[in-house]
Structure formats: structure tokens, C-alpha cells
TORKOL-4160 file (C-alpha; in steps of 0.2 Angstrom, whole numbers, padded with zeros to 4 digits, m for minus):
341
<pt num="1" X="0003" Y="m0168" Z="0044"/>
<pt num="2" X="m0013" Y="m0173" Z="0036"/>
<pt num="3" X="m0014" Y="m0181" Z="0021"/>
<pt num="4" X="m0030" Y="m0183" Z="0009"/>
<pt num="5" X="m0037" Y="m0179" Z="m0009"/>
<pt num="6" X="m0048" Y="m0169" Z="m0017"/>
<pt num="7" X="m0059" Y="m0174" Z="m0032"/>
<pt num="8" X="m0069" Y="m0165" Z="m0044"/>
<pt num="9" X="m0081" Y="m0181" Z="m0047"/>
<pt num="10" X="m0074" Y="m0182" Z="m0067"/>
<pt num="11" X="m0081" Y="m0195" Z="m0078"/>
<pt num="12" X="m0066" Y="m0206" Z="m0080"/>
<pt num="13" X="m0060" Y="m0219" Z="m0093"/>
<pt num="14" X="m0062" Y="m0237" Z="m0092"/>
<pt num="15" X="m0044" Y="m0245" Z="m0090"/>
<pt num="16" X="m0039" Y="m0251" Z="m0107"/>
<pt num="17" X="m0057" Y="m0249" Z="m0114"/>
<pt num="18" X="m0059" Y="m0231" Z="m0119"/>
<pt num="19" X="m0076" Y="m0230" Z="m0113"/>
<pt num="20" X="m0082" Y="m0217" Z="m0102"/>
<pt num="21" X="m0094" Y="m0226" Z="m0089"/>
<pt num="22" X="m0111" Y="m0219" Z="m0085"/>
<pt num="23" X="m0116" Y="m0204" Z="m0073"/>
<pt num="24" X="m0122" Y="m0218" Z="m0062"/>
<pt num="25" X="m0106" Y="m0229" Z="m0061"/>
<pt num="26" X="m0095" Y="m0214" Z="m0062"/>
<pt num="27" X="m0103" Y="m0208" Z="m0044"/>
<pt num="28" X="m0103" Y="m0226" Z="m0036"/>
<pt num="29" X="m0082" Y="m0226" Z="m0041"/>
<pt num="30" X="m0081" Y="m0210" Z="m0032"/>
<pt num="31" X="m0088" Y="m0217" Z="m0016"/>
<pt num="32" X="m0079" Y="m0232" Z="m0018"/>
<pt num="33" X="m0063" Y="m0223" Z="m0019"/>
<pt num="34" X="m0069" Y="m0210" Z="m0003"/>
<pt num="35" X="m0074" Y="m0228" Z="0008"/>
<pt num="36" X="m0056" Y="m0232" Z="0003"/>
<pt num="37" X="m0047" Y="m0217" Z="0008"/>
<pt num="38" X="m0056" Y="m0219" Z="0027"/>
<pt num="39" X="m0052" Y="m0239" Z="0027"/>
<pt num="40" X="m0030" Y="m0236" Z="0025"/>
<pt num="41" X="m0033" Y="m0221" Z="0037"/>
<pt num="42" X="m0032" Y="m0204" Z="0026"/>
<pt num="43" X="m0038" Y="m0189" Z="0034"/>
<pt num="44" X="m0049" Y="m0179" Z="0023"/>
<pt num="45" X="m0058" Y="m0180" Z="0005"/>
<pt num="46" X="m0063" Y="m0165" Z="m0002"/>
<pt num="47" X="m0078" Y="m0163" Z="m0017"/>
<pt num="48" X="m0074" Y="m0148" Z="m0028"/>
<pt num="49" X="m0090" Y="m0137" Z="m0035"/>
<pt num="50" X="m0092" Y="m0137" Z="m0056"/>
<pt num="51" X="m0105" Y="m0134" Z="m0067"/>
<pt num="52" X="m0099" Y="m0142" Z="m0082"/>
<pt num="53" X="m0105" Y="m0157" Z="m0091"/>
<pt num="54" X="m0087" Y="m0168" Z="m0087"/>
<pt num="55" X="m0089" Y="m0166" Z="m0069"/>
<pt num="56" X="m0103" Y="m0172" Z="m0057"/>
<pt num="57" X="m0099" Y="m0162" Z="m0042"/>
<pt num="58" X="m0110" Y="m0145" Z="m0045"/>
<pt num="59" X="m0120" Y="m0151" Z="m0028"/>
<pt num="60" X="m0104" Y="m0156" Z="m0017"/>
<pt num="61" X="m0113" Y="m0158" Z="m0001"/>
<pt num="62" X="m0124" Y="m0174" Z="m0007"/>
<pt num="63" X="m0108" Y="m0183" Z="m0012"/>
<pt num="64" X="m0102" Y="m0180" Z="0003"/>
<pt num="65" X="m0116" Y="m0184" Z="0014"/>
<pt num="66" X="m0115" Y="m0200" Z="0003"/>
<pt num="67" X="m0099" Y="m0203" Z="0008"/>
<pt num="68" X="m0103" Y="m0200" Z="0027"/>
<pt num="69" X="m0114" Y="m0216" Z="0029"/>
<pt num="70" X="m0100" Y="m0225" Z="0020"/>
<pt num="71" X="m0084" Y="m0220" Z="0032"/>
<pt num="72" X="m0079" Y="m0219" Z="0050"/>
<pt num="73" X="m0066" Y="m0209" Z="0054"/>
<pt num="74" X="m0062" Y="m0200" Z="0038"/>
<pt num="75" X="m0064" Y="m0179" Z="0035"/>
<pt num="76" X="m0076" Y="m0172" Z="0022"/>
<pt num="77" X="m0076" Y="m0156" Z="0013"/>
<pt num="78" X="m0078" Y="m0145" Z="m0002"/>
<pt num="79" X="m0064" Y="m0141" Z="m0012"/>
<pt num="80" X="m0067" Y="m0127" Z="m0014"/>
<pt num="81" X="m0085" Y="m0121" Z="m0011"/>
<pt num="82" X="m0090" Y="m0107" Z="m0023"/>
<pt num="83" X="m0097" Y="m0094" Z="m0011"/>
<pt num="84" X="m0097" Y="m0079" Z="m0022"/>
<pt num="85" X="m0112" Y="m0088" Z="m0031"/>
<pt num="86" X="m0119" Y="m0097" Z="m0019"/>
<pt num="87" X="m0130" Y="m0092" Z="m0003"/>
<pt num="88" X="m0123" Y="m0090" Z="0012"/>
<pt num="89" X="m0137" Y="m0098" Z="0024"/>
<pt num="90" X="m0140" Y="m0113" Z="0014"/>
<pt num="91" X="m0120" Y="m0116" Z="0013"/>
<pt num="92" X="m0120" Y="m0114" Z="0030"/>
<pt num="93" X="m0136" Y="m0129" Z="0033"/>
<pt num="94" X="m0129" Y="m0141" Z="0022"/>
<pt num="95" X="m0114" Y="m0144" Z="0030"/>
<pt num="96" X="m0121" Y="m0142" Z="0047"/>
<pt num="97" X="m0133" Y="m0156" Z="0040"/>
<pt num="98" X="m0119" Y="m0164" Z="0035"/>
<pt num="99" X="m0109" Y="m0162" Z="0050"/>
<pt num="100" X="m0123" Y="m0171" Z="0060"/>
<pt num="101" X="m0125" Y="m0186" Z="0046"/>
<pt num="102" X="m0105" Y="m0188" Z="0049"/>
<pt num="103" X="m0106" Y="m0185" Z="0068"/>
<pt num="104" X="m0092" Y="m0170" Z="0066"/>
<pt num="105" X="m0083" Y="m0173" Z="0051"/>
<pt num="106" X="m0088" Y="m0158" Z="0042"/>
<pt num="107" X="m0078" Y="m0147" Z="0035"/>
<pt num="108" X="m0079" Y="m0134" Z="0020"/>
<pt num="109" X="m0066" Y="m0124" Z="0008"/>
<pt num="110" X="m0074" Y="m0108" Z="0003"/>
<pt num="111" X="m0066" Y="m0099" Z="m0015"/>
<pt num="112" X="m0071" Y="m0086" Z="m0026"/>
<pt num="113" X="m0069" Y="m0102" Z="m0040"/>
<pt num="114" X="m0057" Y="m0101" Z="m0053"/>
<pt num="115" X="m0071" Y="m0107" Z="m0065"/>
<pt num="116" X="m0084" Y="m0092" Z="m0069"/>
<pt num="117" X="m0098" Y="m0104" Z="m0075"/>
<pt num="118" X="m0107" Y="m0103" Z="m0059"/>
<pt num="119" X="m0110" Y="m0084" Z="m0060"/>
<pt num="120" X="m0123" Y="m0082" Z="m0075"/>
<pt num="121" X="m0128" Y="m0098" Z="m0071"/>
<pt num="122" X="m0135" Y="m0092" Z="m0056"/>
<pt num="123" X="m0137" Y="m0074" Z="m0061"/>
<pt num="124" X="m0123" Y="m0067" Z="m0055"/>
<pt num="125" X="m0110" Y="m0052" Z="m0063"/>
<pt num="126" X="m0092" Y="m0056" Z="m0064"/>
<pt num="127" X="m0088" Y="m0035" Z="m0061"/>
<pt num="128" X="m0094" Y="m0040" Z="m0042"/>
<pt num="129" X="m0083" Y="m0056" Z="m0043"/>
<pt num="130" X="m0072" Y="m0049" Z="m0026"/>
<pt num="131" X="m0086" Y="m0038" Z="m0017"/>
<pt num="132" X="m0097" Y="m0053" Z="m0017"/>
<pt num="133" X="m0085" Y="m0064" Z="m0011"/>
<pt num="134" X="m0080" Y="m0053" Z="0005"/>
<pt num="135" X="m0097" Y="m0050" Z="0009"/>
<pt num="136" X="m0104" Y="m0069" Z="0009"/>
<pt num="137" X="m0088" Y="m0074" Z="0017"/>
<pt num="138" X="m0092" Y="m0061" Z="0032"/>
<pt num="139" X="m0110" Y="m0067" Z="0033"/>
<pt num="140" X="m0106" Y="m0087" Z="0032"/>
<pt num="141" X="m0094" Y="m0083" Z="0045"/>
<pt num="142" X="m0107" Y="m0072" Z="0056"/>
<pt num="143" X="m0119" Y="m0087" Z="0053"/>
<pt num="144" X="m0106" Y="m0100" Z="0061"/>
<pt num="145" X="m0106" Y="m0089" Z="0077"/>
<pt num="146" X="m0122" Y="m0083" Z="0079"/>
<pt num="147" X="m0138" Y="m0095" Z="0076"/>
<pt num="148" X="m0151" Y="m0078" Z="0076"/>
<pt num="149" X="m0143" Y="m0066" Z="0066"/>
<pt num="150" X="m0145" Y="m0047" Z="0062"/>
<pt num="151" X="m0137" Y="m0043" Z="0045"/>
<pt num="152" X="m0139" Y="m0030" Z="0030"/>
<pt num="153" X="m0129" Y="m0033" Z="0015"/>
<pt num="154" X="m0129" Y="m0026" Z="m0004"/>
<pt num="155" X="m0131" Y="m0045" Z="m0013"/>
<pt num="156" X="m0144" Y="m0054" Z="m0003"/>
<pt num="157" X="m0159" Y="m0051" Z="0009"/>
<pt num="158" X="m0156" Y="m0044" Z="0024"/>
<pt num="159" X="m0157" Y="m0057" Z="0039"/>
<pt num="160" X="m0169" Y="m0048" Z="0055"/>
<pt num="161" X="m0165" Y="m0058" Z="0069"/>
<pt num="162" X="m0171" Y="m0077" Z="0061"/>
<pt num="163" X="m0164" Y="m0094" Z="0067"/>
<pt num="164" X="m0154" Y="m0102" Z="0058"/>
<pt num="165" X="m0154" Y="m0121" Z="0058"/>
<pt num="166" X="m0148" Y="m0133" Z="0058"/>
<pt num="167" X="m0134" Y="m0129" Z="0068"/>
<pt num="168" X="m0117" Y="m0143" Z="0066"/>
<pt num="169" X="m0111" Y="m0154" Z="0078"/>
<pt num="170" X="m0095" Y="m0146" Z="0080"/>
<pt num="171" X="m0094" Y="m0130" Z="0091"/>
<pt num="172" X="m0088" Y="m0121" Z="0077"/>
<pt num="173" X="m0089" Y="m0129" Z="0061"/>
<pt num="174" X="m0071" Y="m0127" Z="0050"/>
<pt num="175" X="m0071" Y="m0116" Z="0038"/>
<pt num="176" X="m0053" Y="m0116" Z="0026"/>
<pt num="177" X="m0051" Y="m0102" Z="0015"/>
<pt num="178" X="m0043" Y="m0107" Z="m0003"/>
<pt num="179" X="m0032" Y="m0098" Z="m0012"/>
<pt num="180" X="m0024" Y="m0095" Z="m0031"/>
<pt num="181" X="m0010" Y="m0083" Z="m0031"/>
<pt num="182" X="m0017" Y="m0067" Z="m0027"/>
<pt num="183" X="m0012" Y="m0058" Z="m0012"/>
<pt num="184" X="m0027" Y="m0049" Z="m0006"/>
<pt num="185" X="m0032" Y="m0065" Z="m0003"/>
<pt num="186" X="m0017" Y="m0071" Z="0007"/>
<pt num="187" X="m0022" Y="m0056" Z="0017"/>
<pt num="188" X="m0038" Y="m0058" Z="0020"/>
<pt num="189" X="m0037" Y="m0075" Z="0028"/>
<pt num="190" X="m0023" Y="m0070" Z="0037"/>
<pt num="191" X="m0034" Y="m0056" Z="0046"/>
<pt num="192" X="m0050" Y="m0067" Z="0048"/>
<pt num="193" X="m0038" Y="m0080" Z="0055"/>
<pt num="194" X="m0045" Y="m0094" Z="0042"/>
<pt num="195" X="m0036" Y="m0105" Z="0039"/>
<pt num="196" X="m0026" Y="m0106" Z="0024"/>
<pt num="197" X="m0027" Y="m0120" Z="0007"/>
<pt num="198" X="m0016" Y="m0114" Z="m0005"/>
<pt num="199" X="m0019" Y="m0124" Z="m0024"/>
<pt num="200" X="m0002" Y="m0125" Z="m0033"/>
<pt num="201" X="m0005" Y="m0134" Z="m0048"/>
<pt num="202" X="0012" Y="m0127" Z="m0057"/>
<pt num="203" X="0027" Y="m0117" Z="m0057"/>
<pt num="204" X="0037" Y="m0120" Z="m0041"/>
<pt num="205" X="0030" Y="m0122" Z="m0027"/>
<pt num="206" X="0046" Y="m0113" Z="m0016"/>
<pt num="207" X="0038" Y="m0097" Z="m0026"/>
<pt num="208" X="0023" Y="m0096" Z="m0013"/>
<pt num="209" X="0033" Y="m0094" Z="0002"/>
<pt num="210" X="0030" Y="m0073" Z="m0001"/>
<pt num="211" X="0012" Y="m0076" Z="0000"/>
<pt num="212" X="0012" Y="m0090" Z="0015"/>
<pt num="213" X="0021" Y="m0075" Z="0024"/>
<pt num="214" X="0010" Y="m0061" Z="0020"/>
<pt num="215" X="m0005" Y="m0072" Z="0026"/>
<pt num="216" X="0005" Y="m0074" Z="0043"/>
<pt num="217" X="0010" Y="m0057" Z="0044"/>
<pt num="218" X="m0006" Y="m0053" Z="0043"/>
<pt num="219" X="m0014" Y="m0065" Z="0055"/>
<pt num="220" X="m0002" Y="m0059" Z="0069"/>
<pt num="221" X="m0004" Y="m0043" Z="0067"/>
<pt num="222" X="m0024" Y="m0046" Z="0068"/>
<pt num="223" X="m0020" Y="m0055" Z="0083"/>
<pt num="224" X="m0024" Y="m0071" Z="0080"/>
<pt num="225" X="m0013" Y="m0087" Z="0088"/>
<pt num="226" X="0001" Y="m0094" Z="0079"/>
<pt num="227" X="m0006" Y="m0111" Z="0078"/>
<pt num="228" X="m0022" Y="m0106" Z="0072"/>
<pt num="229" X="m0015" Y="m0100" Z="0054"/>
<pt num="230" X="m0012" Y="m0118" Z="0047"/>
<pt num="231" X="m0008" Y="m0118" Z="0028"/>
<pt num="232" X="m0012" Y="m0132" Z="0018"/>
<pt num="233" X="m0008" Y="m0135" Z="0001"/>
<pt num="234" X="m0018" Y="m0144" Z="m0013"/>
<pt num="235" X="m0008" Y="m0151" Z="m0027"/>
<pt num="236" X="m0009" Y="m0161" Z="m0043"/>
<pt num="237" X="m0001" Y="m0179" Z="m0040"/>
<pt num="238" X="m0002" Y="m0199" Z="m0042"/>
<pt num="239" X="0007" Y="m0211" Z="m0031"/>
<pt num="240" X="0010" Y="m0229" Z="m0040"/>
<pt num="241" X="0022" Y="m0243" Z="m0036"/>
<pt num="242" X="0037" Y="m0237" Z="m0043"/>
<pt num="243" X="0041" Y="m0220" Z="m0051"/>
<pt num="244" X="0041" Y="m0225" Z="m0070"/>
<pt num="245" X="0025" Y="m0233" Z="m0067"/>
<pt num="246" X="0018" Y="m0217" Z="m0060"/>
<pt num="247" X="0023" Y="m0204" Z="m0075"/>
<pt num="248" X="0018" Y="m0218" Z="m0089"/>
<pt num="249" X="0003" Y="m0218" Z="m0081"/>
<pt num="250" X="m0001" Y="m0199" Z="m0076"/>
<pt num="251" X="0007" Y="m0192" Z="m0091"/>
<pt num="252" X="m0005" Y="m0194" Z="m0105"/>
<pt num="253" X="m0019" Y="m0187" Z="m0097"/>
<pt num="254" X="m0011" Y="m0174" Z="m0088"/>
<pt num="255" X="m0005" Y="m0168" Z="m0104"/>
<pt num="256" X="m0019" Y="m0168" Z="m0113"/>
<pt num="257" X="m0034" Y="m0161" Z="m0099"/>
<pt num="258" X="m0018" Y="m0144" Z="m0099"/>
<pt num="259" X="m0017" Y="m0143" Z="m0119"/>
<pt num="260" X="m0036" Y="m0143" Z="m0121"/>
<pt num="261" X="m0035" Y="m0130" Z="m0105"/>
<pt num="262" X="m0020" Y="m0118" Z="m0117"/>
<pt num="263" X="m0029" Y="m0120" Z="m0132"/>
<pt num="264" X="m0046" Y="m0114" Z="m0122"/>
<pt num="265" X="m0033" Y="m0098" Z="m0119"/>
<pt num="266" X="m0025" Y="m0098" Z="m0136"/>
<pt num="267" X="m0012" Y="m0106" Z="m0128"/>
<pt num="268" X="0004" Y="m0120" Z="m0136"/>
<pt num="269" X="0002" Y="m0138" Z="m0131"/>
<pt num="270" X="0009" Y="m0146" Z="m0115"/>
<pt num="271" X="0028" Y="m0153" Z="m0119"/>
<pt num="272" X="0035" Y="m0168" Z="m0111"/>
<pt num="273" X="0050" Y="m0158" Z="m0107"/>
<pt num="274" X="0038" Y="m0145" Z="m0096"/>
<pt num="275" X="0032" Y="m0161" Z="m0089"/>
<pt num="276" X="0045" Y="m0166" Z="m0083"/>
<pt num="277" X="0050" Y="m0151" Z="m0074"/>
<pt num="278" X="0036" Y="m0150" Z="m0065"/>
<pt num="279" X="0040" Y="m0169" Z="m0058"/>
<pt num="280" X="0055" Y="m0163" Z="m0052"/>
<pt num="281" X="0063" Y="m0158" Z="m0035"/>
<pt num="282" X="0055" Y="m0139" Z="m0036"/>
<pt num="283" X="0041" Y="m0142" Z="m0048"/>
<pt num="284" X="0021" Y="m0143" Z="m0042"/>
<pt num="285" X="0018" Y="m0161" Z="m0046"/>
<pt num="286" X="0018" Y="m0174" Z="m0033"/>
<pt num="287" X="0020" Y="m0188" Z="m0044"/>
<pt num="288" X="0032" Y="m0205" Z="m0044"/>
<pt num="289" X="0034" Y="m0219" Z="m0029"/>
<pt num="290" X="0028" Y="m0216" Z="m0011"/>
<pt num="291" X="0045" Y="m0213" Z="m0005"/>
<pt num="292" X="0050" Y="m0201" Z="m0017"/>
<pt num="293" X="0031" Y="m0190" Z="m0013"/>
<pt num="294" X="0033" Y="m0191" Z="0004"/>
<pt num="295" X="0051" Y="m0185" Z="0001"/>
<pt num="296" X="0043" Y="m0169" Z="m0010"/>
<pt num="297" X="0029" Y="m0166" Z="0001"/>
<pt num="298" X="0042" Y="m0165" Z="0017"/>
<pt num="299" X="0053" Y="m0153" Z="0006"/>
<pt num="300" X="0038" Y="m0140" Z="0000"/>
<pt num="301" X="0032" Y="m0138" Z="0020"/>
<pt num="302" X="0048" Y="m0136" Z="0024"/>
<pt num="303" X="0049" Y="m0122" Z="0008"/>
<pt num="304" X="0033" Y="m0115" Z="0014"/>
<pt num="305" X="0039" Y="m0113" Z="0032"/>
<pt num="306" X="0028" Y="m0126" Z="0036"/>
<pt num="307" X="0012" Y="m0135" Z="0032"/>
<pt num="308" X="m0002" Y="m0146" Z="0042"/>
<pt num="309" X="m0013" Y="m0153" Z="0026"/>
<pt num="310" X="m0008" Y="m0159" Z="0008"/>
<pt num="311" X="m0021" Y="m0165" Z="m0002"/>
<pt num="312" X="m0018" Y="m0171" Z="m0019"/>
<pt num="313" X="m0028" Y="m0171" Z="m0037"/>
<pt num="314" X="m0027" Y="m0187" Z="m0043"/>
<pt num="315" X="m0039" Y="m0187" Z="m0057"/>
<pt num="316" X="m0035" Y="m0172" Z="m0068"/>
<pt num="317" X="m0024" Y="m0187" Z="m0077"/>
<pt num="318" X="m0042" Y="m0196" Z="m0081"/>
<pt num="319" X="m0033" Y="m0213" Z="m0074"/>
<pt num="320" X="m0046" Y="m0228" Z="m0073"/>
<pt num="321" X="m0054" Y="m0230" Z="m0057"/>
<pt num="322" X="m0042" Y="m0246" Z="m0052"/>
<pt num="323" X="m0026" Y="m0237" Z="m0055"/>
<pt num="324" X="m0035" Y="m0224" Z="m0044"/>
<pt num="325" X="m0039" Y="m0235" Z="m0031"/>
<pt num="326" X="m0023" Y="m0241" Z="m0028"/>
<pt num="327" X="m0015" Y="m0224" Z="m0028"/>
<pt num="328" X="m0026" Y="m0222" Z="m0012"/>
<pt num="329" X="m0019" Y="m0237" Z="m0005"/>
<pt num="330" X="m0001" Y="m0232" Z="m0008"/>
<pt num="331" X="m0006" Y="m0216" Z="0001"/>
<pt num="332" X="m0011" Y="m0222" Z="0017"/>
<pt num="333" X="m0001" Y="m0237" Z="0019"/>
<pt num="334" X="0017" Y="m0232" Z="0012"/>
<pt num="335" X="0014" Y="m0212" Z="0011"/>
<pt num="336" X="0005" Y="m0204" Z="0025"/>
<pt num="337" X="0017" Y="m0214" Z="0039"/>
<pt num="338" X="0031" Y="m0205" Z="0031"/>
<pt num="339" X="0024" Y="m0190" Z="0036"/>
<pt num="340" X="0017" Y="m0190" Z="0052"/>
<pt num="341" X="0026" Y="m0192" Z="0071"/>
């Protein structure tokens, strides 16, 4: 099983300072804690894609490439790319670029994004939310087979036979499809034989078996390989030294970054009692000593009929970037060689 994390580049706090450290800083902390994640041996980071004033990931490729002159060995990929407002064919070129500066480490998630600010920011209607999804993820894919393309679709200029360039380093450059809760979307990765990362940030996580099946379902009956429909799941967690240490320190910020998040919705506040449901054996939340997440971690691949790749969200709690720091260390010293052969 792989094991890595996934960042959406948020301006953290300062450990016991309360201040919030430049744009600047913030960014050289990130690639500190990516060059970290490679040095204890975790197998991928992942940049999300936001275009909000707390987060400093709305151009995830030049992190990344950042980061690939700072690693060795170590995975890189969006999490998740929002290709319903984006262009296919400079998606496509940045991450080939990107998989030549990493000599093969590319990788990209692609999503219809669960945050709508990209869409009128780049001129986009939320009524064609699904229909431009489908079509930029059938001409992303038609890209990454075909370097001279002949294409027509409704949402972008049609492509007449040009080159496009340049073209990755990888035969064919991985491509993930990441998914909510929706099953259309199981579906569809299922038949394009993608695969599979599945974001469960609550609830149980034993409740998204249903969907893991109808995306394999649907990939057999498409034809495609068993061992090509790997499902990987992304998941909010903190790993610390010991288990009280872990939710002293998570809790705080978690529960405030989901209040703000209900209230946005007209929602209650986050109780501590909901909290801790969610740390338990069936809820979402990877979060406590390494032996007890790997422990969690084993029991939802097993409830999800299996999984290859767990990444985890460590910074929705707002933790300071040492604390941060040494969950990655706990990760791929004391965590990831729970989990692998």
C-alpha cells in the first residue's frame, strides 16, 4: 500500500505565537515538509487546486515542480485538479513539463471540485458543472494517447490535427479520477478504467463499500483488468506520538475550520462528542499514535474490499509547521512499514 498526503498549501499558525506567517514563508514550509515526506520514504504528495485567499495552491503544478528539484524518489500530483474549469491541453503540458523536471514522477487527480469558485472566476456556468467535466475528461484523456489530435467539442476550440507538446516522460502519464459520494461518478471511472481516489472526510468510511463496488462492477463489465481499478482513499488525519497528544492537538483546529464550514451552510457548530466519533474504529478520521492509524487504515482497505493508496489531510487542523513536520516523520518511519509487505 502507498502511503502519502495531500495539501491544500494553507497559511498555517505559528506554534504558540498566533501569527500567521507570510505567503512567502508559508510556501517555503510546504516544500520543506514535501523534501521531508521523500527523505522518510513516503510515496506521493499531492497539491490541491483553490482560489481562495487562505490557500496558496490555485497554480498546483509550480508547487510541484518546486518540489521536484527538492526530492528524489517521491510522487507528485494534484489533488484534485479542477478540470471542469480548466483547459484540457495546458493541464495536459504542465504536468508532462512537470513529469520531465521529476524524471517520471507525475501524476495528476482530476475532479469536478467541490469548491465552485473556480467557475465564474474563469467564466464558466455552474448549469454545465457535469457536461463540462465529461467532456474535458474525454479530451485530457484523448490528449494523453494521441500527441496530434482531431477533436470537436461544445466548451472549447476544436483541435485539427495540431501537436501537442510537451509529451511526459512516462508512457502514459497517470491520471486518478477523484471522487465525493456520487455515483455517476463511481461509474464513470469504473468504465474509463481510471483509477479510483475516493475523499472521505466523514461519516463512516465502511458506508462507501456500495460505491467501491459499483466502480468495479463497472470496470469489469467495460472490460478493463482487475488490477488496473486501484481505489485510493484520501482522508483527514494527524499522526503524533501518542494518541492524546494527537487529538489535543488536531482538535482545535478541526473543530473550528467544520463550524466556520456549517455556519457557511446555516449549519450548528462541530461538538466534541461528533469528534469523537469520527476518531473512532468506523469513523473517517485517521487520527491518534502510528500503531493505532496503521491499525485504522488496514481495517477501512479491508471494509472497502481493498485499497493501494491512503493519503491524508493534515493541515485542515491549521497545526504549526513543526507539529507538521514531525507527523510526516511518524508517517514514514513508524506508519507506512506497518503497511506494506
Amino acid at each position: 500500500m502507498q502511503i502519502g498526503i495531500d495539501s491544500f498549501a494553507a497559511a498555517l499558525l505559528e506554534n504558540g505565537t498566533g501569527r500567521t506567517p507570510s505567503g512567502a514563508e508559508a510556501m517555503g514550509q510546504l516544500l520543506d515538509r514535501i523534501a521531508l515526506a521523500d527523505q522518510v520514504g513516503l510515496d506521493v504528495f499531492g497539491i490541491g487546486e483553490h482560489h481562495k485567499a487562505e490557500f496558496l495552491d490555485s497554480a498546483p503544478a509550480v508547487i510541484l515542480a518546486a518540489a521536484a528539484a527538492r526530492t528524489q524518489r517521491i510522487r507528485l500530483t494534484s489533488a484534485v485538479t479542477v478540470l471542469s474549469a480548466a483547459d484540457p491541453v495546458r493541464v495536459f503540458q504542465e504536468f508532462a513539463t512537470l513529469d520531465l523536471i521529476s524524471q517520471g514522477r507525475a501524476e495528476m487527480v482530476v475532479g469536478r471540485g467541490s469548491s465552485i469558485e473556480a467557475f465564474p472566476l474563469f467564466g464558466f456556468d455552474l448549469d454545465d458543472y457535469d457536461a463540462l467535466f465529461k467532456e474535458k475528461l474525454e479530451l485530457l484523456l484523448a490528449i494523453r494517447g494521441e500527441e496530434h489530435l482531431h477533436w470537436k467539442g461544445k466548451f472549447r476550440p476544436a483541435l485539427r490535427g495540431q501537436g501537442i507538446y510537451p509529451r511526459p516522460m512516462q508512457p502514459v502519464l497517470p491520471i486518478w479520477l477523484g471522487v465525493g459520494g456520487t455515483p455517476q461518478s463511481f461509474v464513470r471511472a469504473g468504465t474509463l478504467g481510471l483509477p479510483l481516489m475516493v475523499a472521505v472526510i466523514g461519516g463512516d468510511t465502511h458506508r462507501f463499500r456500495p460505491l467501491v463496488d459499483l466502480y468495479r462492477e463497472a470496470g469489469q463489465r467495460a472490460g478493463h483488468a482487475p488490477e488496473q481499478l486501484q481505489v485510493g482513499l484520501h482522508s483527514l488525519g494527524y499522526v503524533a506520538d501518542t494518541t492524546e497528544e494527537a487529538v489535543e492537538d488536531f482538535y482545535p483546529g478541526y473543530a473550528r475550520t467544520f463550524t466556520n464550514r456549517s455556519r457557511e451552510r446555516g449549519g450548528p457548530p462541530i461538538t466534541r462528542g461528533q469528534f469523537d466519533a469520527q476518531i473512532g474504529p468506523l469513523g473517517a478520521l485517521l487520527v491518534g499514535n502510528p500503531e493505532e492509524v496503521a491499525a485504522k487504515i488496514l481495517r477501512h482497505g479491508e471494509a472497502l474490499g481493498g485499497i493501494s493508496r491512503v493519503t491524508f489531510q493534515l493541515d485542515v487542523a491549521t497545526l504549526p509547521h513543526a507539529k507538521l513536520l514531525r507527523a510526516i516523520e511518524l508517517l514514514g518511519t513508524r506508519v507506512a512499514p506497518l503497511l506494506r509487505p
